[in-house]
C-alpha positions as a Markdown table, in Angstrom:
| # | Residue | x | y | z |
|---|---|---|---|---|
| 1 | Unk | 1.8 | -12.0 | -49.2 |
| 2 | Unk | 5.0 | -10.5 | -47.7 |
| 3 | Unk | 4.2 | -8.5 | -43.9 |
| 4 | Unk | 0.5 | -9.7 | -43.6 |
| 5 | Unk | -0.6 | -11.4 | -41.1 |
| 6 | Unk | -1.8 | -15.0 | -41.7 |
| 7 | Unk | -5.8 | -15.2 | -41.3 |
| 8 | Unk | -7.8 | -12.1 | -42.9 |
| 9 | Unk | -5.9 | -9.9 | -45.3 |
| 10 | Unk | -5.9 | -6.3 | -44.8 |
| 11 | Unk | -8.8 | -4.0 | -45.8 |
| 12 | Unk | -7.8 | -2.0 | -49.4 |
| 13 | Unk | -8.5 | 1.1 | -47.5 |
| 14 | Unk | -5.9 | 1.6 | -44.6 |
| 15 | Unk | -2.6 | 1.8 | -45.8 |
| 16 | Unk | 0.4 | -0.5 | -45.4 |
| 17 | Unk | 2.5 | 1.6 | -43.0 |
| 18 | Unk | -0.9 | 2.4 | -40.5 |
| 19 | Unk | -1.0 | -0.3 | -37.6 |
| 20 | Unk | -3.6 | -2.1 | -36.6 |
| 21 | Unk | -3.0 | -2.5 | -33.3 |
| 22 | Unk | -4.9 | -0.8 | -30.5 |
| 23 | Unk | -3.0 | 2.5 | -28.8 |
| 24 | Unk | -2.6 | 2.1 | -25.2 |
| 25 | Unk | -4.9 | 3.6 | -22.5 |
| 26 | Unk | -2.1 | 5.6 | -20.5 |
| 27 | Unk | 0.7 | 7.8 | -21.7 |
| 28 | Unk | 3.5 | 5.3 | -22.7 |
| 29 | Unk | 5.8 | 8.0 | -21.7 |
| 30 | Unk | 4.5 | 7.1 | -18.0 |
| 31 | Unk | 7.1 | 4.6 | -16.2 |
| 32 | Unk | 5.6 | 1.1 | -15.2 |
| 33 | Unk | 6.2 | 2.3 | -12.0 |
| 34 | Unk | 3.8 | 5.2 | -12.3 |
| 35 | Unk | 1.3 | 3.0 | -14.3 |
| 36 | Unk | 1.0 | 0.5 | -11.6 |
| 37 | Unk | 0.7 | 3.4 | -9.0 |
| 38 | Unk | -2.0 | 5.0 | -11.1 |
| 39 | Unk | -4.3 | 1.3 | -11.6 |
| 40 | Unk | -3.3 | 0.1 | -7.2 |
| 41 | Unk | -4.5 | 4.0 | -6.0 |
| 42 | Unk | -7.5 | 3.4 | -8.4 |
| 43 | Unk | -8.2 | 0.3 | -7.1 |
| 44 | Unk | -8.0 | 1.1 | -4.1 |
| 45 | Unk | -9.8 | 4.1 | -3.3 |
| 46 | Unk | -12.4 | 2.1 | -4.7 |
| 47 | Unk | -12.4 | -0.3 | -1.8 |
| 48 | Unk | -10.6 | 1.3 | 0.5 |
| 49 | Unk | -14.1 | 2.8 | 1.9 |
| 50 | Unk | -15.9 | -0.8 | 2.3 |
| 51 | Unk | -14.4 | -1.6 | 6.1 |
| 52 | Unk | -16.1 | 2.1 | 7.3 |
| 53 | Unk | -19.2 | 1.4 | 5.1 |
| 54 | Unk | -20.0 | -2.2 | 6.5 |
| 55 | Unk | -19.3 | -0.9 | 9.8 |
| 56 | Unk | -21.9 | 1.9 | 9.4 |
| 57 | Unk | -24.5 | 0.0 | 7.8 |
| 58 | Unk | -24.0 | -2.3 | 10.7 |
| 59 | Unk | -24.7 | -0.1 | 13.5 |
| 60 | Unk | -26.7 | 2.0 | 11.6 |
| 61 | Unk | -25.3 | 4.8 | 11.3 |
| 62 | Unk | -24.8 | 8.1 | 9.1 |
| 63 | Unk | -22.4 | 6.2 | 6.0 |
| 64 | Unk | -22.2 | 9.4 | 4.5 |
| 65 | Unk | -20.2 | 11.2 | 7.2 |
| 66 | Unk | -16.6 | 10.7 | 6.3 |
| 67 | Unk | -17.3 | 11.3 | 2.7 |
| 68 | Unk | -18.5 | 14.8 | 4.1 |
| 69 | Unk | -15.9 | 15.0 | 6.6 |
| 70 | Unk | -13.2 | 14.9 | 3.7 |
| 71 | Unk | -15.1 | 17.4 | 1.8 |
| 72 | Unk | -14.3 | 19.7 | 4.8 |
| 73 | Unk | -10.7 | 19.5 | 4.0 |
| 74 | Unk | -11.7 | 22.0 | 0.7 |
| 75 | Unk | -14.8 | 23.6 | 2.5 |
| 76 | Unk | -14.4 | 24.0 | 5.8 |
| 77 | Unk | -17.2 | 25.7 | 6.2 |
| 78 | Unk | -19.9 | 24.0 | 4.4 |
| 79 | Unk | -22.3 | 22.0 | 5.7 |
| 80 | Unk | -24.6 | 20.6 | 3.2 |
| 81 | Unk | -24.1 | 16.8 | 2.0 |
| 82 | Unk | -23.9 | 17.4 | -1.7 |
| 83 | Unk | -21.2 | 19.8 | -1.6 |
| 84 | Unk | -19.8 | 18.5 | 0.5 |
| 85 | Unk | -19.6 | 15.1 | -1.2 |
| 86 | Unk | -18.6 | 16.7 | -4.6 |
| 87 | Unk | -15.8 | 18.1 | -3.2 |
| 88 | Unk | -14.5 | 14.7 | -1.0 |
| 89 | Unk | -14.0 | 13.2 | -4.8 |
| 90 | Unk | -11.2 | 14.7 | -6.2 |
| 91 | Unk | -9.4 | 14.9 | -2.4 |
| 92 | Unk | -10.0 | 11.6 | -1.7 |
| 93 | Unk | -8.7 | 10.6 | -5.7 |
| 94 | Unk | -5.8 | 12.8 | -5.4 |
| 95 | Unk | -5.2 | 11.3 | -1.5 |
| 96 | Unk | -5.2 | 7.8 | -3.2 |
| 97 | Unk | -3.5 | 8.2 | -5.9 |
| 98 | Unk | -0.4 | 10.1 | -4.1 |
| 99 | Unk | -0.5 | 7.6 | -1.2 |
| 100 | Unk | -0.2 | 4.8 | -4.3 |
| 101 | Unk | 2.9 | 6.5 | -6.2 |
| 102 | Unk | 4.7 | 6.7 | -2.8 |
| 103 | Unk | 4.1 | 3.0 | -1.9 |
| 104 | Unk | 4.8 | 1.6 | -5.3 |
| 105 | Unk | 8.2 | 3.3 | -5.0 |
| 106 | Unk | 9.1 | 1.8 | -1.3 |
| 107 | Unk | 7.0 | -1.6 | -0.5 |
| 108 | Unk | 9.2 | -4.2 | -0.9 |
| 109 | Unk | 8.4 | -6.9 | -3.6 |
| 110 | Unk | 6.9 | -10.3 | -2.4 |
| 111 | Unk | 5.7 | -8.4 | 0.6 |
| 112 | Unk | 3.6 | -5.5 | -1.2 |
| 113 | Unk | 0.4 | -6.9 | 0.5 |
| 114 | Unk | 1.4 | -7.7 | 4.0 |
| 115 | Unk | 3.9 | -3.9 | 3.7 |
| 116 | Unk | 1.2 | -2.3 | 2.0 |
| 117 | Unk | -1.3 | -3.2 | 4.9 |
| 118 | Unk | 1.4 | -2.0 | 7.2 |
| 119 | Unk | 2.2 | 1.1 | 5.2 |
| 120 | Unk | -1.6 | 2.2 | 6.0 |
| 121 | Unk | -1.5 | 2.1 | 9.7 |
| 122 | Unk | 1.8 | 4.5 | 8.9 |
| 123 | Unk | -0.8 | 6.8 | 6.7 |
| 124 | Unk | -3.5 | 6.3 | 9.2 |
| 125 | Unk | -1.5 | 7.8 | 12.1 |
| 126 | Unk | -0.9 | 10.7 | 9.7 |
| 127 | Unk | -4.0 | 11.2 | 8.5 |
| 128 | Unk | -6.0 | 10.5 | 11.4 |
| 129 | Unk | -3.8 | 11.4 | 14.5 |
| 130 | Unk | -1.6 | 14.8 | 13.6 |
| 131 | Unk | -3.7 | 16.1 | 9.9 |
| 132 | Unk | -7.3 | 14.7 | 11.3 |
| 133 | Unk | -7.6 | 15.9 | 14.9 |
| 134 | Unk | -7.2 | 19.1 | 13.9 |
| 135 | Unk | -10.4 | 19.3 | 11.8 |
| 136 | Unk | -13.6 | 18.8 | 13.5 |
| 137 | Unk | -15.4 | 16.5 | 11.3 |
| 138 | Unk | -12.8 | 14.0 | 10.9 |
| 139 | Unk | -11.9 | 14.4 | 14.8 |
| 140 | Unk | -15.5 | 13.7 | 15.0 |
| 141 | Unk | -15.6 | 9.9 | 13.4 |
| 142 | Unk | -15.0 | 7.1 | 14.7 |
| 143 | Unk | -11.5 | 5.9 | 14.6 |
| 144 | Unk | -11.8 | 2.2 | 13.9 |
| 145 | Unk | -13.5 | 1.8 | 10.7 |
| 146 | Unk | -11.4 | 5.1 | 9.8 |
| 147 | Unk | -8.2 | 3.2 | 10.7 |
| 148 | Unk | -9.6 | -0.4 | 8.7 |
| 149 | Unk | -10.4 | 1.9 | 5.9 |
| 150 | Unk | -6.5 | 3.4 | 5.8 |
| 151 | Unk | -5.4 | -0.6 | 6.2 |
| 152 | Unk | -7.8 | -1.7 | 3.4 |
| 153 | Unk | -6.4 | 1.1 | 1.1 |
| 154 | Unk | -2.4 | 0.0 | 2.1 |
| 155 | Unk | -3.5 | -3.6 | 1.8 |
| 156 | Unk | -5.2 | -3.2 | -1.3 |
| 157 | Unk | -2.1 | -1.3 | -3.3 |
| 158 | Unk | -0.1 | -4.0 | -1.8 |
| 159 | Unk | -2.3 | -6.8 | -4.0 |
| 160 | Unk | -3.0 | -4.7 | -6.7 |
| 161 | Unk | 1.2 | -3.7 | -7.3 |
| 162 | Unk | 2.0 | -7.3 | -6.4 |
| 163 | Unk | -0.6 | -9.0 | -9.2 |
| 164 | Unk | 0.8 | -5.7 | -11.4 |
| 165 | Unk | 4.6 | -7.4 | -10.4 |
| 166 | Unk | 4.1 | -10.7 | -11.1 |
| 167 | Unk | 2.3 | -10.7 | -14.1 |
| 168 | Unk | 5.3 | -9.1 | -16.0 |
| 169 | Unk | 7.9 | -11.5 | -17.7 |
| 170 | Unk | 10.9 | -10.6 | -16.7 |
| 171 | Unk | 13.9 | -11.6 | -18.7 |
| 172 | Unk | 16.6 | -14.1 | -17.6 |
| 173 | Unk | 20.1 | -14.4 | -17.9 |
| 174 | Unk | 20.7 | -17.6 | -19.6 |
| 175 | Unk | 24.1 | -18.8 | -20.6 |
| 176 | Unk | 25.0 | -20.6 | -23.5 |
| 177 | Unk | 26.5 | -24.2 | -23.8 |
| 178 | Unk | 29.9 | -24.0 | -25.1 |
């Protein structure tokens, strides 16, 4: 039969014209640009919290606190750990994902993960030395797992957008044989 594809034939009961391929799982009007910023700042505020989180767990200490610290940047007055948690979620998603639209536009290809790692010591002073000493509980933390946390994120968008990179086929210009 004309248009069918070979293997199974196509159940009487969805029409000809209806595909049956799978939609995809993001806005196809998004640019690949923006869908590989959206899957590195996923990715990596996911891990970007594991250097700060060994580091506690090693010295044994609170590995809460900068999960409650960042919830201070939408309740600056709260104290309590649940709140406080519930509210470092969407800052610290919206933080990520931002961070990862700006690098996917400027880290240079073949060097995403070594720029990326570079890019987050550039966030890092940001976050941590002009924005985060001027609110207590992030003043409060200490600064090294903070700063390998900000490298993790900017190494991890690097990977994540060079993987994204070179798993795309991209066309080449190929001349004919006269």
């Amino acid at each position: 039969m004309r248009g069918q594809a070979i293997g199974r034939p196509r159940p009487r009961n969805i029409p000809r014209n209806l595909s049956l391929r799978a939609e995809p799982a993001y806005d196809p009007g998004m640019s690949e640009v923006d869908r590989d910023a959206l899957v590195a700042g996923l990715v990596a505020a996911v891990v970007s919290g594991v250097p700060s989180t060994a580091w506690a767990l090693a010295c044994r200490r609170d590995v809460l606190a900068a999960g409650r610290a960042a919830g201070t940047l939408v309740l600056p007055y709260e104290r309590r750990t649940v709140p406080l948690l519930l509210a470092a979620v969407p800052v610290h998603a919206a933080l990520s994902l931002g961070w990862a639209g700006a690098l996917a536009r400027i880290l240079p290809r073949e060097r995403e993960p070594l720029s990326g790692a570079a890019a987050g010591l550039a966030i890092a002073a940001l976050d941590l030395g002009v924005i985060g000493r001027r609110i207590s509980a992030i003043r409060a933390l200490e600064q090294l797992p903070q700063w390998l946390d900000h490298v993790a994120f900017g190494l991890a968008v690097g990977a994540v957008l060079r993987a994204r990179r070179r798993g795309r086929v991209c066309p080449t210009v190929t001349s004919a044989a006269p």
